[in-house]
N, C-alpha and C positions, 0 to 999 in steps of 0.2 A: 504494500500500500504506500511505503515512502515515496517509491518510485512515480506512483503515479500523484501522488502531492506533490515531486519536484516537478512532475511534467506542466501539471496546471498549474501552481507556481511562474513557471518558464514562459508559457503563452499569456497570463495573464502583466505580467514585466515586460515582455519584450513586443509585446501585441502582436505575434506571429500564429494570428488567426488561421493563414490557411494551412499553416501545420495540421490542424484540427480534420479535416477529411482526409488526410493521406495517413494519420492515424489510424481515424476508422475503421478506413477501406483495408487497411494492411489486418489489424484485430479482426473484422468478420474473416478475410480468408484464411487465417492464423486456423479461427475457430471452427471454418467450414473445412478444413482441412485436417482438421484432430477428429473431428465427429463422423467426417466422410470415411476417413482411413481404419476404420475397427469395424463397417458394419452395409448392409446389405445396399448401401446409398452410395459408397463407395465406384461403382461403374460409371455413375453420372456426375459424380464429379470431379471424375479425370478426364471426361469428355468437355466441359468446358476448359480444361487446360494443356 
């Protein structure tokens, strides 16, 4: 949780807003990618990559 305290921290100092969706977007495929990889959803989502 530090981590993500320094990070809002960091955009809210330096106002490097558009940091904020390439955040995002990198965390959902993080997560569509840990979720994809153990389980039957796994085929459709190596086909979008």
């Amino acid at each position: 949780m530090d981590f993500l305290k320094d990070l809002w921290h960091f955009l809210m100092e330096r106002k490097k807003w558009w940091l904020l969706p390439v955040i995002i977007v990198l965390l959902l495929v993080g997560i569509l990618l840990v979720i994809g990889g153990g389980s039957a959803v796994a085929p459709f989502v190596y086909t979008l990559f």
